[in-house]
N, C-alpha and C positions, 0 to 999 in steps of 0.2 A: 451455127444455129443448132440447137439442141434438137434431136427425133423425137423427143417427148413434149405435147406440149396437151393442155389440158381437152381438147378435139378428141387426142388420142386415147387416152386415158378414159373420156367415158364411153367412145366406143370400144375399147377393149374390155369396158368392164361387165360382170360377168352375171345375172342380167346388163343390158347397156343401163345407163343411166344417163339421169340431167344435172344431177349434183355429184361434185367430189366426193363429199364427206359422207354420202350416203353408198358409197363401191363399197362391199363388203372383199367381194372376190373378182380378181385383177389377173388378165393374162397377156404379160407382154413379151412372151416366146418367140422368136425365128424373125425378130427384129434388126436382127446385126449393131445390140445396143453394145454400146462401150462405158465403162464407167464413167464417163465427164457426161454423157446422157442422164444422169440419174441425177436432175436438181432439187436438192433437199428442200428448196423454199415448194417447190411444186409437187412434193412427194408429203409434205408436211398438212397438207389439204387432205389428207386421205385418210381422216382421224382412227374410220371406225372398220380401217380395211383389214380380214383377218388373212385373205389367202390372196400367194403372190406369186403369179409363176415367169420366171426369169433365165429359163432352160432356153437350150441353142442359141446365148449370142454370143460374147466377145467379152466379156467382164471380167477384168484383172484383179479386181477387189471393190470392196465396198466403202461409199464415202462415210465417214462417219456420222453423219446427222440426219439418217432419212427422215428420220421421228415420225414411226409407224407402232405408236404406242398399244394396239391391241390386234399385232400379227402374229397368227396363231402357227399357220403353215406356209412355208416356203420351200419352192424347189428352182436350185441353180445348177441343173446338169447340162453336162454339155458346152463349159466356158471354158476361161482360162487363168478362173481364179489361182492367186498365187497364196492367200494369208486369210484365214477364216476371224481371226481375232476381234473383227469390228461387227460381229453379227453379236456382241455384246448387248448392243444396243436394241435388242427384242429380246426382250428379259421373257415375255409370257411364250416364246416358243414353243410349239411342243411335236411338231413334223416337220425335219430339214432334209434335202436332199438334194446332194451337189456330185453325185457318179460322173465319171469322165471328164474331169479337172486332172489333168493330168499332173500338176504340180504340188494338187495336195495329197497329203500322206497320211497312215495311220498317227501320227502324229497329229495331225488338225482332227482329226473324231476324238482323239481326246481333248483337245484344247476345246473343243464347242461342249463336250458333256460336263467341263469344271465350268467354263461361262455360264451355260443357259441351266436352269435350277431345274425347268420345266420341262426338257426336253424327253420324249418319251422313244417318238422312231426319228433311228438315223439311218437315210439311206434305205427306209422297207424296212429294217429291225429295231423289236426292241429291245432297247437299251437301258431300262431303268436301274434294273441290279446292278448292272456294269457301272452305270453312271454314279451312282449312291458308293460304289467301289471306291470309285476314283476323288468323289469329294468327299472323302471321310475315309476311310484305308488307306488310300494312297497319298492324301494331302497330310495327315495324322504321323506315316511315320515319313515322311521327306522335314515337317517340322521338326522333327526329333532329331534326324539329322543333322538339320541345319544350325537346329539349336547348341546341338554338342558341338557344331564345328569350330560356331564363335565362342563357345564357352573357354572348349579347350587353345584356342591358338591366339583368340583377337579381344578379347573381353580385356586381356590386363594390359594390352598395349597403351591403351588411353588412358592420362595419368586423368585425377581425382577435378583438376579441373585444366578443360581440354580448348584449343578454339578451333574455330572453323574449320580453319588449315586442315587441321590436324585428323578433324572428324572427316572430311574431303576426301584425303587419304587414307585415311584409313578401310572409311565405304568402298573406294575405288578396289584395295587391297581384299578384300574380305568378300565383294560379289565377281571377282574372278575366281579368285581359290576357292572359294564353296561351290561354283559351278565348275570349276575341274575336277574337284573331288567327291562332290555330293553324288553318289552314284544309286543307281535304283532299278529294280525289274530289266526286263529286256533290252539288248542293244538297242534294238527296231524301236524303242521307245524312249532314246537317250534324248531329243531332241525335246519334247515334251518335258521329260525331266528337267533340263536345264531352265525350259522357260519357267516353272512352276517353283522349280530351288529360287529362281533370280527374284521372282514374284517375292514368294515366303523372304528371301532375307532382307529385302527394300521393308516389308512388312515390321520383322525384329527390329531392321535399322530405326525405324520411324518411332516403335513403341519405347526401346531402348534406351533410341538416344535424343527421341522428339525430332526426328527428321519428318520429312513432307515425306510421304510411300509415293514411287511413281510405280503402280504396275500394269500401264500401259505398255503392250510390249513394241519394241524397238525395231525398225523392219531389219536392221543387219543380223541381228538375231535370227531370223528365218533363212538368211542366205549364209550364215558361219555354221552351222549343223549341218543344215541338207548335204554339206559332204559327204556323209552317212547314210551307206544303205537301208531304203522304206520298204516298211513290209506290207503284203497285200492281205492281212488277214484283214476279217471285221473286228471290229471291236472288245464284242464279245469271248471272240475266239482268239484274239491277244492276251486276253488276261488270263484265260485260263490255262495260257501257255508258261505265263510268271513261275508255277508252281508245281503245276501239276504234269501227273506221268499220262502218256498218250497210251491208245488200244497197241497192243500185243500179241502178237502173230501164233495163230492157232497150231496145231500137231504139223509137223512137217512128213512130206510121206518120203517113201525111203528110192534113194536114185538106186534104180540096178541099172542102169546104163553100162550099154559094156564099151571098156575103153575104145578111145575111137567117135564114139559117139556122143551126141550130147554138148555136155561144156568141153569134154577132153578130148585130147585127141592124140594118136598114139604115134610111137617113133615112125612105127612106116606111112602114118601120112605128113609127117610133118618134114618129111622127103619130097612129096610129091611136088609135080612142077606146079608154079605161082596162078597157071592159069583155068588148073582145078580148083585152086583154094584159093578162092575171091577173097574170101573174109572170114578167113579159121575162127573158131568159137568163138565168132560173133553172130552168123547169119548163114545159113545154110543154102538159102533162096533168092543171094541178092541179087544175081544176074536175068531173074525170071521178070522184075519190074522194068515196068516200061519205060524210055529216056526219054529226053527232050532230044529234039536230032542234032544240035550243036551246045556246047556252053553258050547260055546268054544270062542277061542281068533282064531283073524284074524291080518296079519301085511299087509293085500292088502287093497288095499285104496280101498273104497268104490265108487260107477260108478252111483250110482242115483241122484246125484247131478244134480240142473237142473239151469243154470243161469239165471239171469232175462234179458230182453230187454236191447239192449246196454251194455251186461258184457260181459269182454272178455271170448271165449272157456276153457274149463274147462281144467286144467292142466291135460297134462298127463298122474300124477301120483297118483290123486286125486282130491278131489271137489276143488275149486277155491270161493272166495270168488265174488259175484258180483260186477263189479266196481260204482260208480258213484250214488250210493241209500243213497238219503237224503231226507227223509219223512219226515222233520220236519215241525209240526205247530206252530206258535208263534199267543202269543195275544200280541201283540203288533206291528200290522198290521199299516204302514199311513194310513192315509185320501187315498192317489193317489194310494196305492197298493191295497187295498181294491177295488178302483174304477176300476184297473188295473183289479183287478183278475175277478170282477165282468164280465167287457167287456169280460172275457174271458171264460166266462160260469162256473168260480168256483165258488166256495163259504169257509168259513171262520168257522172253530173253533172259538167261541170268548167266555171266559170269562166273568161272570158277577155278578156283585157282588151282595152280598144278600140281604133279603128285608129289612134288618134295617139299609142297607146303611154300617154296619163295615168292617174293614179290619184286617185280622190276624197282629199282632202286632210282632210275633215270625216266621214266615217262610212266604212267599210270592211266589204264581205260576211263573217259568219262561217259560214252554213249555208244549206241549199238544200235543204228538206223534203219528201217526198212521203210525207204519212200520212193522208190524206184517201182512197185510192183503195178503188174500191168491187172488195168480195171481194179487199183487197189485191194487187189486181191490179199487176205492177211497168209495165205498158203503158199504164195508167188517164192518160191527160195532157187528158181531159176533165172531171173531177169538178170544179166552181166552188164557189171558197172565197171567203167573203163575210163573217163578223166572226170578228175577236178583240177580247178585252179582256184587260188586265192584269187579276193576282189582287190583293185589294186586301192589303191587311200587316194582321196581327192585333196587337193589343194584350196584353201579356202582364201583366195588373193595370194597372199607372200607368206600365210600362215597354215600350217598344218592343225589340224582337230586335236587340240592338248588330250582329250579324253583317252584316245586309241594309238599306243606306239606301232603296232601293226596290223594289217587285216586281221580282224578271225571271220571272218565269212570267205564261205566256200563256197564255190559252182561244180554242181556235181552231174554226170549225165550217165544213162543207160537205158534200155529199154525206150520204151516211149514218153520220158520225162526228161526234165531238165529241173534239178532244185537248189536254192540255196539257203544255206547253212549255217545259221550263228553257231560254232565250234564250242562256245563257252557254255551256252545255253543246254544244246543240241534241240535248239528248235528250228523245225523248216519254216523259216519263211517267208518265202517264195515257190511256187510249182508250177511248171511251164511243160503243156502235153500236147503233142500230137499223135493221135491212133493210128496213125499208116508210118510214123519212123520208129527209127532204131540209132539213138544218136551213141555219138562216138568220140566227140570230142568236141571239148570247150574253149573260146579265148575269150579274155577281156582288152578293152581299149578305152582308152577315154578323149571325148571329142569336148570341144570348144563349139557348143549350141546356142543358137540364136533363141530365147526365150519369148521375150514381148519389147515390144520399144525398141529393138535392133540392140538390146541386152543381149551379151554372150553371158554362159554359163557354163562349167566344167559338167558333164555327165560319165558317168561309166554305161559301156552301152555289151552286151555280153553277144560271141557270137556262135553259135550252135549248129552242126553238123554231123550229117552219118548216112544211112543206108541209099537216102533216095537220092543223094549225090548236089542238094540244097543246104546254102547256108540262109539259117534263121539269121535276122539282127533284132536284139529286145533292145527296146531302153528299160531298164530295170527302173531307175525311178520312178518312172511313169506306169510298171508293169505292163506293158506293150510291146509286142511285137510291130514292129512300123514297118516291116519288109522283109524280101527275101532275094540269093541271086542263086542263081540255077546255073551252078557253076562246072559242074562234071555230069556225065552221063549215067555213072559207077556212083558207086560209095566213096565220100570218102574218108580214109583213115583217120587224118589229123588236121588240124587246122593252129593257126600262128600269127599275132599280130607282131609288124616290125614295131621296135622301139624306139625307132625315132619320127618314123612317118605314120602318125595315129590311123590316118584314113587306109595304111597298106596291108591288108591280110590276105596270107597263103594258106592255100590248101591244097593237098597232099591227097589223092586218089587213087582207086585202082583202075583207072584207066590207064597207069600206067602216067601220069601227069600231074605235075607242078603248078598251079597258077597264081599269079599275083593279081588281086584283085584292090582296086581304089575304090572303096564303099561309100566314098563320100560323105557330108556331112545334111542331115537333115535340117529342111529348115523348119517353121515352127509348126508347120502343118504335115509333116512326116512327110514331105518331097523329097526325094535324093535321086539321086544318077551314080549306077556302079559302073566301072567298065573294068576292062581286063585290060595290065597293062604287059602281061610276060607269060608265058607258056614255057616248063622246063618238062624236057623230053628224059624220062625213066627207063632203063632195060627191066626193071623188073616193077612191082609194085612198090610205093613209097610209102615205108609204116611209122617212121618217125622222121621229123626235122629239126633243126636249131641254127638259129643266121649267129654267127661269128660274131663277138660280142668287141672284139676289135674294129672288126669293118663289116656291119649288119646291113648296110646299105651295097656291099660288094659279092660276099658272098654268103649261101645258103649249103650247109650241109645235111643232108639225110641217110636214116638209116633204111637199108632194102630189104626185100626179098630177096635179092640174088649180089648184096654187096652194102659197100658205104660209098657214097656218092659225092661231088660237090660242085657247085654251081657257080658261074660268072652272073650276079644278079645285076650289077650296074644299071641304070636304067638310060643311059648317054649311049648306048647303042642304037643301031636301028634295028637290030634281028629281034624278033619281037619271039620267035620258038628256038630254044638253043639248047644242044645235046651237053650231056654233063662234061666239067674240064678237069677231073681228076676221080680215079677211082683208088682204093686204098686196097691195100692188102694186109691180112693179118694173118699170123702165125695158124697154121692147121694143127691136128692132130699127132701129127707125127713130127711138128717141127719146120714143115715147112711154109711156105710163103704163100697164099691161095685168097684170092676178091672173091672167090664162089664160098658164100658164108651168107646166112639171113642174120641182118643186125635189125631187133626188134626193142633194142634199147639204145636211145642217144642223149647225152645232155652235157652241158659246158659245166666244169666244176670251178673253174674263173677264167682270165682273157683267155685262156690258151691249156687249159688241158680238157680233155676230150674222153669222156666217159660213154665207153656202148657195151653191149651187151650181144652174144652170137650167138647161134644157136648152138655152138663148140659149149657141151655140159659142164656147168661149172666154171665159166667163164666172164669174166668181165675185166674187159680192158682198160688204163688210163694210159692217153698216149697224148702227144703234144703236136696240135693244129698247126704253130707255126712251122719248128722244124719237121715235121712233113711235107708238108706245101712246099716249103722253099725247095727239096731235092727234084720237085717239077718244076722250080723254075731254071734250075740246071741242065735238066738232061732234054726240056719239053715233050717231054711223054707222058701220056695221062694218068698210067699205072703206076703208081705211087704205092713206096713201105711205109706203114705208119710207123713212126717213131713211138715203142711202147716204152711209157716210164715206170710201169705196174702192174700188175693182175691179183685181182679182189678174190679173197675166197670165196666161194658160193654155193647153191645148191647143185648135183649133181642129176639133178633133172634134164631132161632134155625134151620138157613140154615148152613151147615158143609161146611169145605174147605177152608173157610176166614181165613189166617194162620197170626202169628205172629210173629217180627224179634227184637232185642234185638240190642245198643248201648254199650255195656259194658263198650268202655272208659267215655261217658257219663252217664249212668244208666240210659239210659232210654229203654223203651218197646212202641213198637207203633204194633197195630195191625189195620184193615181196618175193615168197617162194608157194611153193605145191603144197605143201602143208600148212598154208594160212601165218605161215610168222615173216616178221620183217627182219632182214640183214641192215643193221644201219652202220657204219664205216665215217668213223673222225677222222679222218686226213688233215689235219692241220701242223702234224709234226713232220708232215715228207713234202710238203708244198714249198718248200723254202728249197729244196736239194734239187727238186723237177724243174724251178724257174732256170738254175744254172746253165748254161750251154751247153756244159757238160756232164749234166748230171744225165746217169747212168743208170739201165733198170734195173730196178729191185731183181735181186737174185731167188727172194721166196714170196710167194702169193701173200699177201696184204690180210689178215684173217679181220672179220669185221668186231667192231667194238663192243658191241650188244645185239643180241639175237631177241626181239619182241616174240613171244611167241601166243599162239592164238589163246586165247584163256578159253577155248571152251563154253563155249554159250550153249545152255539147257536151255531148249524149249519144251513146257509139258513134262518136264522132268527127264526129259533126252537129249543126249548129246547130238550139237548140229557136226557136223563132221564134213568130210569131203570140200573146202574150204582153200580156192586157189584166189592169190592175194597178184590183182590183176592192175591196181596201180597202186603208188603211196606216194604222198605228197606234203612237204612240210610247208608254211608259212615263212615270211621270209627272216621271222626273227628264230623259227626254229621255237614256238610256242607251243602249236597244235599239228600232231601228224592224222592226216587224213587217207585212210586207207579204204579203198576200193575190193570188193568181194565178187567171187564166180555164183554167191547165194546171195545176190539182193541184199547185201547189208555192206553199212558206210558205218567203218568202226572211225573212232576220232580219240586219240590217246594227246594228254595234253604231258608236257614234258615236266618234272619234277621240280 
């Protein structure tokens, strides 16, 4: 039996009433209504009703047939609509507002301002210019598109007279390949795009070829995109992200920090013992915060979340992503923007080339980011950016997103943000802030979520950690933080999901501890239970890790403070804290054999070679995981020689923390140096000699392939200078490299 029944309706209406047709304004809020609640024959009675308020229940979508012919304003916050497309049917709308729908996207604000003609606010903004954009700018050149696409590839396929058959196929052929290839505006707005290409060419088809237009959209359509990372901007501030260059970071004042201090830090502290230097140029004061007095897990959403300027209130069940943060710098400013920005008292990032005049021939700069500054500060060129990862690519059933062969969105973290990154574009957007951390590192994972109906769904869900010794969990698509576990006392370093058990991520702290934690999978009300399933006991601090891409489920290696480490992870035991079962040794100074070395770069270059980094100047090793390992299962003792196949040429520095990240499908290694450039090393011709059993080390240092080196960014007409490159990270087809900076900037070089 339906919750609505005509009783209801005129006591909730707004004065009450005694007749239907005479409710102008209707409030059925905090009802627990569910769409099959909502019967059109009894909704159809409500001829002259303008305002409808439908906030806090349960509604998955709208039936098609309310037939509420003169509804003016509506608000559905707070459900769990999945597809706005049948709000068609209120043509005179002109105030909607559906906030905290977790499953729609900037994508549906555009689908509602091409349907409704009248709509003026979406959400508390208006949208008119936007809206008038998008049907007429944006619908104007996706025709032209569309148009040239059949022109050029499918217009001569049909001979002079055609049948059915023939016309069948050919439709079917022609609204696939125009929405794989009809491309337009921002990633975060592919999804839009395609519904509006499939719209326009059912449209051609019909005028064409006198087909019947169907552009009622399809619900699979909604669930083949949403693979694709959604962006939290408004609407307004998505488009103006299509084109245009962002605000530009004022005069930077000049660091006399003396080494030692600061971001750097000098050979005699980079000596000292692990338990002065908590957290080397990253955090000065970590030890001074107060801990939780054991690791535990929490499933309540965390409340320090602080939004920036113009982000909507923070959900309230959790931190909220900020809307409308696009920090992006381009060198590639006009003449008139430049002039523009100028009148306007900013000033300009700009690249410049070096002094013998060449250009990298293999990868070229396309953005130069500052969105990491704290209190969005445009002077901030101290905030330290320390990991990204690529987003991984969702599976849409048995079928991958034809549009996208690899991520180009990035998870970037420093200071008190967390953002993500369309690499093509170089627009942010996504921005994730807390005022009391200092995050440190990022992983993604993707869970198998219950949606509505005991629907599963793939999601990418990212996971955030650093100073206060708390991992954040977002769901990105939903832009929510759903929780948090409190998992070290310390900071910590790094974190790491396994790749074959979604729900397992490690983190890596300076407490001197390892933990495996099961985060669980949320169900549709962001309930989860974390627990901790393994504690590995550290001699020193653990700064980097990587699980054995042979057996990830057996063991875990790290790089240390005082060594290279490695783990019995199994989880078929009952010792739930276990001291490390192999420590490595690598060549000193002088030649000899020594475990007392800080390895502050680690990463697998494929099943079995093993790339770190020591604080030995000029150093980086490739050695091979198997045959190492195996000489402890000979002798059972845990000090182990690492088998070295190689040694990388490098900088001659001996500042720590410049870490280094590995290409596997390509074979290459790229690590950053103290002067801002990157070493990047193609290893594809010595991979075949290393597999051998007996292949044997290289006799001379590995010199790298191409040296990136910083181009020089003028702000204000000044060289930004003092530029230490503290991560870099390629994508996995080796499209976009994304490097990390000691100045608050995320350069992104795409590859030639």
């Amino acid at each position: 039996m339906s919750k609505i029944t005509t009783e209801l309706l005129l006591e909730r209406a707004v004065p009450r009433s005694t007749r239907l047709r005479k409710i102008e304004t209707l409030n059925l809020s905090k009802l627990q209504l569910k769409t099959g609640d909502l019967d059109p024959r009894l909704f159809s009675r409500l001829r002259h009703l303008q305002k409808l308020d439908l906030s806090d229940n349960l509604l998955d979508k709208f039936p098609n047939s309310l037939t509420l012919p003169d509804l003016r304003v509506l608000n559905c916050n707070n459900n769990r609509l999945e597809d706005v497309t049948a709000l068609k049917q209120f043509p005179l709308l002109e105030e909607l507002t559906y906030e905290n729908n977790v499953y729609l996207t900037i994508n549906d604000d555009y689908k509602v301002m091409f349907l409704l003609e009248n709509l003026r606010l979406l959400n508390g903004k208006d949208i008119t210019k936007l809206a008038n954009h998008v049907r007429r700018v944006n619908s104007h050149k996706l025709t032209s598109k569309v148009t040239a696409h059949w022109e050029k590839f499918f217009r001569d396929q049909l001979p002079e007279k055609y049948t059915a058959e023939q016309v069948k196929s050919i439709k079917k052929k022609f609204l696939k390949s125009v929405q794989t290839n009809v491309v337009y505006g921002p990633r975060s707005l592919s999804e839009f795009t395609r519904w509006r290409v499939k719209m326009i060419a059912e449209e051609l088809l019909a005028c064409s070829l006198g087909l019947d237009s169907n552009t009622d959209p399809e619900p699979e359509e909604k669930m083949e995109s949403e693979s694709e990372e959604e962006s939290t901007e408004s609407p307004r501030e998505a488009a103006e992200d299509v084109d245009q260059v962002t605000l530009t970071p004022s005069k930077r004042k000049r660091n006399h920090s003396k080494p030692g201090s600061g971001n750097k830090r000098s050979k005699t502290q980079a000596n000292t013992k692990e338990e002065a230097v908590v957290n080397p140029r990253k955090s000065t004061h970590v030890e001074d915060d107060p801990a939780p007095d054991k690791p535990r897990t929490s499933n309540q959403p965390a409340k320090e979340a602080t939004p920036e300027q113009g982000a909507e209130e923070t959900q309230k069940n959790g931190e909220q992503f900020p809307k409308g943060q696009n920090n992006r710098r381009s060198s590639q400013l006009t003449e008139e923007q430049k002039s523009q920005e100028q009148d306007n008292g900013v000033v300009s990032l700009t690249p410049v080339k070096n002094s013998k005049g060449k250009e990298d021939v293999s990868a070229e700069p396309l953005h130069f980011l500052q969105c990491h500054s704290k209190g969005n500060s445009r002077e901030d060129f101290k905030t330290q950016l320390w990991s990204c990862v690529f987003e991984p690519l969702l599976d849409c059933g048995a079928r991958k997103d034809p549009i996208v062969s690899s991520s180009r969105t990035v998870a970037t973290c420093g200071g008190e943000s967390v953002c993500l990154i369309d690499c093509e574009t170089g627009t942010v957007l996504k921005k994730y802030k807390v005022a009391t951390e200092e995050f440190f590192s990022v992983a993604w994972t993707t869970l198998n979520m219950v949606i509505s109906n005991s629907r599963k769904k793939s999601h990418n869900i990212l996971a955030a950690a650093g100073r206060r010794g708390i991992v954040k969990l977002i769901h990105v698509a939903a832009d929510f933080c759903y929780g948090e576990i409190k998992a070290h006392k310390k900071p910590i370093a790094t974190v790491c999901f396994s790749p074959t058990q979604e729900t397992h991520l490690f983190t890596a702290s300076y407490d001197k501890r390892i933990a495996l934690w099961d985060i669980g999978i949320p169900d549709c009300d962001y309930n989860f239970k974390a627990s901790q399933l393994l504690v590995l006991e550290a001699l020193s601090i653990p700064l980097r890790i990587a699980l054995v891409p042979t057996c990830p489920d057996h063991y875990l290696l790290a790089g240390c403070e005082g060594g290279c480490f490695a783990w019995n992870i199994k989880l078929d035991k009952e010792q739930k804290s276990r001291p490390f079962e192999a420590e490595f040794q690598f060549p000193d100074e002088d030649g000899s054999m020594t475990t007392s070395h800080r390895v502050d770069g680690l990463a697998f270059l494929n099943d079995d070679v093993v790339v770190s980094k020591s604080s030995k100047p000029g150093c980086i090793y490739l050695w091979s995981w198997s045959r190492s390992f195996s000489t402890k299962g000979r002798g059972c003792q845990r000090t182990v020689s690492a088998v070295i196949l190689a040694e990388l040429e490098w900088s001659l520095t001996d500042l720590s923390y410049l870490t280094l990240s590995t290409c596997p499908a390509k074979e290459y290694v790229f690590c950053g140096d103290e002067k801002g450039s990157v070493w990047m090393y193609n290893l594809s011709s010595y991979t075949a000699a290393w597999r051998s059993a007996k292949g044997k080390r290289s006799d001379r240092r590995i010199p790298p392939t191409q040296i990136l080196k910083w181009p020089e960014l003028r702000e204000n007409g000044e060289q930004l200078s003092e530029v230490l490159i503290n991560n870099v990270v390629s994508d996995p087809a080796f499209t976009y490299l994304v490097i990390l900076t000691s100045v608050n900037i995320t350069a992104i070089w795409k590859k030639s």
